[in-house]
C-alpha positions in Angstrom: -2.9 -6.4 -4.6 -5.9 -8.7 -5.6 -7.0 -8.9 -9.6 -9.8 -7.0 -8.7 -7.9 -4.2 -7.6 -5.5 -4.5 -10.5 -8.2 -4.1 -13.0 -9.8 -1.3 -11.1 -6.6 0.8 -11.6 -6.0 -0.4 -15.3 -9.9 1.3 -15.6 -9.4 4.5 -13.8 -5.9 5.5 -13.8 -3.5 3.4 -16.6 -6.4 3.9 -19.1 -4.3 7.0 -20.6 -1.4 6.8 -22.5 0.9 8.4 -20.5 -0.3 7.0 -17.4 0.3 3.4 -19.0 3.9 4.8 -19.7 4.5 5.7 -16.1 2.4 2.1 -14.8 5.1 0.5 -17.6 7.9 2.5 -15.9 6.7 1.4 -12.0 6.4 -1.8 -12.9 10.4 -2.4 -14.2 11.6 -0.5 -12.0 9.5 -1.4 -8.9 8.1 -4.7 -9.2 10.9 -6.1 -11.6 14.0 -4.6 -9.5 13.2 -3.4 -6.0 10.4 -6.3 -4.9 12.7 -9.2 -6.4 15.6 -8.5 -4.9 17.0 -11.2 -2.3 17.4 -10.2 1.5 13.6 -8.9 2.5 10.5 -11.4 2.4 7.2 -9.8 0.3 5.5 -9.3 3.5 8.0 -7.6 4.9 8.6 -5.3 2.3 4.9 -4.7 1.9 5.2 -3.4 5.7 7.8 -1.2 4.9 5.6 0.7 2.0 3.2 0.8 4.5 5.5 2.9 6.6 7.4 4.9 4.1 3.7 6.0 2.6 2.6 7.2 6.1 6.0 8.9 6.1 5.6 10.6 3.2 1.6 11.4 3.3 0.9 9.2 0.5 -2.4 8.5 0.9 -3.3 6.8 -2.4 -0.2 4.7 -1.7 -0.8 3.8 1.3 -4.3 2.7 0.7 -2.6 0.8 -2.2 -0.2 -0.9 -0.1 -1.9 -1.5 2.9 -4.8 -3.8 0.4 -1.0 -5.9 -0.7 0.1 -5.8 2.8 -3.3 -7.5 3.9 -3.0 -9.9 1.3 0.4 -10.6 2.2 -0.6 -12.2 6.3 -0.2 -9.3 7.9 -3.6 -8.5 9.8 -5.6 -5.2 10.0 -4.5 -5.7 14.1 -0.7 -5.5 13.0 -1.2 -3.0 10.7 -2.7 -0.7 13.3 -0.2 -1.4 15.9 2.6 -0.4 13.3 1.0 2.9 12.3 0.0 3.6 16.1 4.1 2.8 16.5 4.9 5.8 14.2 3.2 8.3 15.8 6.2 9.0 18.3 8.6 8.9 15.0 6.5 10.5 12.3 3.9 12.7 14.5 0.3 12.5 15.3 -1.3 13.9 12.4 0.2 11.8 10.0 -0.6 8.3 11.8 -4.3 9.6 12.0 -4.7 10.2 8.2 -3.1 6.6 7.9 -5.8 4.8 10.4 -8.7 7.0 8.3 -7.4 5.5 5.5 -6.5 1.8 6.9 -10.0 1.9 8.4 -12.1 2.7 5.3 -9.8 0.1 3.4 -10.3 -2.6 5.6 -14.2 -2.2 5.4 -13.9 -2.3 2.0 -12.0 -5.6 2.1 -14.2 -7.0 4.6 -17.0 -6.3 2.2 -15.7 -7.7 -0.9 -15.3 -11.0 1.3 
């Protein structure tokens, strides 16, 4: 993610105590075990919580992930192209929601350029 978006959150949702104890939790568990394991690169990885969010219609995640997955190389063009790919796998409906949500990300980024 960038700082910006990191100190957005800390504002808006790890500002209460037991938000801060689940942000404390995600990152151990998360960031400390899962994303530092050998095997997968970071980009990759960041594509695959791009999928598994579409997946699982989690939108907030996915907007989440899809800012760290930009950051990480991969390009809005990919990123389309991989949700698009889902659509046979994961139905219609959910790849929509996840372009709606890609696209008003990827103004924003484009913006804060």
């Amino acid at each position: 993610m960038s700082d910006r978006a990191v100190e957005q959150m800390a504002k808006t949702v790890y500002d209460d105590p037991m938000m801060q104890k689940f942000g404390d939790y995600a990152t151990e568990a998360v960031f400390g075990m899962l994303w530092t394991r050998p095997g997968l690169d970071l980009k990759t990885r960041a594509l695959i919580c791009v999928v598994s969010d579409t997946a699982t219609h989690a939108w907030p995640e996915l907007k989440i992930h899809l800012r760290m997955a930009r950051n990480m190389g991969w390009t809005e063009d990919e990123l389309s192209e991989a949700l698009l790919h889902m659509g046979g796998y994961v139905g219609l409906p959910s790849v929509r929601e996840a372009l709606l949500v890609a696209e008003e990300l990827f103004r924003e980024m484009r913006a804060e350029a």
